[in-house]
C-alpha positions, -999 to 999 in steps of 0.1 A, spaced: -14 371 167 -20 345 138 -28 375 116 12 380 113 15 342 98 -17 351 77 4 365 47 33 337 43 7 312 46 -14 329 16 17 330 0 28 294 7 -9 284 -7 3 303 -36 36 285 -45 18 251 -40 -11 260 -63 13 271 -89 31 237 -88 4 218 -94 -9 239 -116 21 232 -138 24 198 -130 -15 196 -142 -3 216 -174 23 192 -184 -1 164 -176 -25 172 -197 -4 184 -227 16 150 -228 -19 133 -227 -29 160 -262 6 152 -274 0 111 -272 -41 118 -286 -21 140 -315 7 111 -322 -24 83 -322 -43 108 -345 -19 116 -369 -9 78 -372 -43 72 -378 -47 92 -413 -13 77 -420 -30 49 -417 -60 52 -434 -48 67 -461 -25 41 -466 -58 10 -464 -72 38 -492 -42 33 -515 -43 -6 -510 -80 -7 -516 -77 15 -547 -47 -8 -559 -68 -42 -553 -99 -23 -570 -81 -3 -598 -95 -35 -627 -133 -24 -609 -133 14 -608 -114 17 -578 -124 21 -545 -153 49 -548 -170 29 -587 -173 -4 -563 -191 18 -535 -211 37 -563 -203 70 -549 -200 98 -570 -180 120 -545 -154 105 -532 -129 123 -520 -110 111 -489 -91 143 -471 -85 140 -433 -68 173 -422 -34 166 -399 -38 190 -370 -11 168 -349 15 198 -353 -8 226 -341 -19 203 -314 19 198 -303 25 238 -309 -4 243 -284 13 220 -259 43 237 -265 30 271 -255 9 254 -226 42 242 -212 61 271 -216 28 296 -202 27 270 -170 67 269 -162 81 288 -138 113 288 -139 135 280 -102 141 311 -89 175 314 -70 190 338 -46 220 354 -63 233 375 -36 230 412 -34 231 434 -60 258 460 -51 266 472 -83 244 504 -81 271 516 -55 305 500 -73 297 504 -107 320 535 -109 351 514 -91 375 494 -118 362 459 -122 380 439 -99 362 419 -70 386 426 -39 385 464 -46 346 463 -49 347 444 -18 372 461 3 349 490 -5 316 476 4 336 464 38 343 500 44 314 512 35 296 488 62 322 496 90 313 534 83 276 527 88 283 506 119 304 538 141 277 559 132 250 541 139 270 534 175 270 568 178 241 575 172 227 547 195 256 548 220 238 582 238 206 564 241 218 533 256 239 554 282 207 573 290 189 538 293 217 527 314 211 557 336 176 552 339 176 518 351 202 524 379 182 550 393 152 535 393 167 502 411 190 528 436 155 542 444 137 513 447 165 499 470 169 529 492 129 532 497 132 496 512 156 506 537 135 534 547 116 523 573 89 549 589 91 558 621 58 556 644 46 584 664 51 561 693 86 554 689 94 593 694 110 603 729 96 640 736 
């Protein structure tokens, strides 16, 4: 019995995991989005302080002669648009789009008609009442047999509980 329900209730578990799936998705790629923003306004940032320190130490060397190093190179790599591209594809792999019913798609049988709705519909009307009288037909001797059937069965059963039998007593020899 609850085998029957077994299915839509997989497939209810389905849709639900999906949603938050998706809702998970776009979770986490606005949270890599804002971490991307934050990170790329850091080595704005930075690189900015490097300029002023270079400025305020250009009569010493600059910035790397004060520190005595004899490599230094500052180069922070912006990877705040491949981070947003990844989002971008996250969100677009996690949506699913709202699915709508549009109707039924009766063109495979009216595409040869001219395109105007009430001749595609008259014909699809016709079509239907055609399929009703024959399935009548085609149903109509069963349900007369049916029909038959039954008041047979409830003549009989009413005639055998009129019949009474007679005991051997009862007969005058």
């Amino acid at each position: 019995m609850w085998a029957s329900w077994e299915p839509i209730y997989n497939l209810n578990r389905i849709i639900r995991l999906q949603a938050v799936l998706e809702i998970v998705t776009n979770q986490t790629a606005t949270a890599l989005d804002l971490l991307a923003d934050q990170a790329t306004q850091m080595r704005t940032a930075i690189y900015q302080h490097h300029i002023a320190l270079d400025y305020l130490l250009a009569g010493e060397g600059r910035l790397c002669a004060k520190l005595n190093e004899t490599n230094c190179c500052l180069q922070i790599d912006d990877n705040g648009k491949a981070v947003k591209q990844l989002t971008k594809e996250m969100r677009k792999l996690a949506h699913v789009p709202v699915q709508t019913w549009k109707g039924w798609d009766t063109d495979w049988l009216t595409s040869w008609l001219p395109q105007k709705e009430w001749i595609r519909q008259g014909f699809l009307f016709v079509v239907c009442v055609i399929m009703a009288l024959l399935a009548f037909a085609c149903l109509a001797p069963c349900f007369i047999t049916l029909i038959r059937r039954m008041t047979n069965q409830i003549i009989t059963q009413r005639i055998m509980m009129l019949f009474r039998p007679v005991k051997a007593e009862d007969w005058e020899y």
